[in-house]
N, C-alpha and C positions, 0 to 999 in steps of 0.2 A: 497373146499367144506368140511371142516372140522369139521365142527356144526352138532353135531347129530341132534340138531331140524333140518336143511336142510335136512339131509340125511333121517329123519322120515318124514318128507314131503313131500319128492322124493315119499317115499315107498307110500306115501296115496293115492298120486296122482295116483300112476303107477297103484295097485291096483283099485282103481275106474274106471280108465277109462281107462286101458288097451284093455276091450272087442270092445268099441265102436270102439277105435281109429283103434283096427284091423279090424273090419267089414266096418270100412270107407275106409278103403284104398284095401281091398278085392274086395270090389266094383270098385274100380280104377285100379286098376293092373291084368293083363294078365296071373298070375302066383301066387300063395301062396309063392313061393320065391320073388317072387316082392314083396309081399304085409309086408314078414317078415321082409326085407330087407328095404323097406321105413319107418316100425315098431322101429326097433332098430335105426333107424337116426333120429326119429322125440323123443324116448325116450331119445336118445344120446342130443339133441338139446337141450328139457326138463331139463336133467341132469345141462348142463353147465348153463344153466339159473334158474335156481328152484327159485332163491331170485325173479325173474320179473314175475312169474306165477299168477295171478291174482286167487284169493280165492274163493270158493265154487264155483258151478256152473258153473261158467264164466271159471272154468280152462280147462274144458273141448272144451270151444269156442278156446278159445288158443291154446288148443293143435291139435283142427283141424284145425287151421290158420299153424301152423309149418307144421302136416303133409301135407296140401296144397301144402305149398312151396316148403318140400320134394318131391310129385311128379312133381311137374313144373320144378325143378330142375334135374330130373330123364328124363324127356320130352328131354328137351334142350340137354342134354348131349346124348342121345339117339341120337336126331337130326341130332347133331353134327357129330355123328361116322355113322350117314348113308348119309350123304353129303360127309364124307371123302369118302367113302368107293365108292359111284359114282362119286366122282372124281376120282380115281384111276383106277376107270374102264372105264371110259371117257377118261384117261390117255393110259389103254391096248390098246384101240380103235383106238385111233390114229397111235400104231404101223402098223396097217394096215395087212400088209403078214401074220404076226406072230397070228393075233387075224382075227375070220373068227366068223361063227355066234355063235359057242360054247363059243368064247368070250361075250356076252350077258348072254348067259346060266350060264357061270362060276361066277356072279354078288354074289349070295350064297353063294359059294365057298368062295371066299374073302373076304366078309363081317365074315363070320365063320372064316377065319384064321387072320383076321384082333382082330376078339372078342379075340380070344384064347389067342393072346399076354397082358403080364401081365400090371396093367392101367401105368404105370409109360414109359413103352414103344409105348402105342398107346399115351400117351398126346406126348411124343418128338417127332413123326412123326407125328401128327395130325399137332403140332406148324411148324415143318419144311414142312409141304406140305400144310397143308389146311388154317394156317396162313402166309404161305411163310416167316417165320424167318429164320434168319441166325445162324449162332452159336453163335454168341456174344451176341445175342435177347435172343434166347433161354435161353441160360446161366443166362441172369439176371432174365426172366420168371421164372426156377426153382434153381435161388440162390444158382449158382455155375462156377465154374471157364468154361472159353472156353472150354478150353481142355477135362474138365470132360464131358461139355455139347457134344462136336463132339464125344469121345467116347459112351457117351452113345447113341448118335446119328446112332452109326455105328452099334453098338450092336444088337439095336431096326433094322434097317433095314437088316441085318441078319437072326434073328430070324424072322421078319416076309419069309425073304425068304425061312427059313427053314418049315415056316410053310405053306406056298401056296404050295413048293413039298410037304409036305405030304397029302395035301389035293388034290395031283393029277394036279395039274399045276403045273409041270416042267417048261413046257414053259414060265411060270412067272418067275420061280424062281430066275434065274441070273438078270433079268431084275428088280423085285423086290426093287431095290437099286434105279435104276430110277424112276421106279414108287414113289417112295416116295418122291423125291428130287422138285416136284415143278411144276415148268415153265420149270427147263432145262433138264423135259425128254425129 
């Protein structure tokens, strides 16, 4: 984007239709952080594209077709980490002795310690448990050697275990490793 006209064109755009594009998606989001947040990805979108922006008027139609996508894409991934997250609890359950009805109760809990982990750690357990890949899967998924892909693997469910004990299941904690791993908890 090296053309000051693109770059002046960005700026017309943003200005124009900044207000709109924010109160479309304020109305769609659950949070002012949601709403800034699908904001900056749908200006970010805008950004890389600025030469396909369709002229007067019509840019504004555009740019709510992006932010559209942006929240359906915010949806789905949402989706995604709350299927994980009751599978994993559908997972406790099966322990049986270990989980009694505060395993139900604790569903919150998880989901909260499952958020907390940073995104690069919930996609490698997301992949390893809720896509059931292996580590050579994964590895090609995020374009990188086995070895990197199973450490980082080990890492990621670590850290989720450190964060279910803080968040007061102990009783998860060690098991946390299982939980993650799939079919062969």
């Amino acid at each position: 984007m090296g053309s000051p006209d693109l770059k002046q064109r960005f700026e017309e755009i943003y200005t124009a239709h900044y207000p709109d594009i924010l109160a479309y998606l304020r109305r769609r989001t659950s949070s002012p952080d949601d709403a800034a947040d699908a904001l900056a990805e749908t200006f970010a979108t805008a950004w890389r594209r600025v030469a396909d922006i369709p002229g007067g008027a019509r840019a504004r139609l555009w740019l709510y077709g992006v932010a559209r996508r942006v929240l359906a894409n915010g949806r789905r991934a949402e989706s995604r980490r709350s299927e994980l997250v009751e599978r994993l609890s559908a997972q406790l359950a099966l322990w049986g002795d270990a989980v009694d009805q505060s395993g139900v109760d604790d569903l919150d809990s998880v989901r909260a310690a499952f958020k907390r982990l940073n995104p690069d750690d919930r996609e490698v357990l997301s992949l390893a448990t809720w896509e059931e890949l292996g580590s050579q899967e994964i590895a090609t998924v995020l374009g990188c050697s086995r070895g990197a892909a199973r450490l980082r693997l080990h890492r990621a469910r670590k850290r989720l275990a450190v964060e279910l004990r803080a968040a007061g299941l102990s009783q998860y904690g060690p098991r946390a490793i299982a939980l993650t791993k799939g079919k062969s908890g």
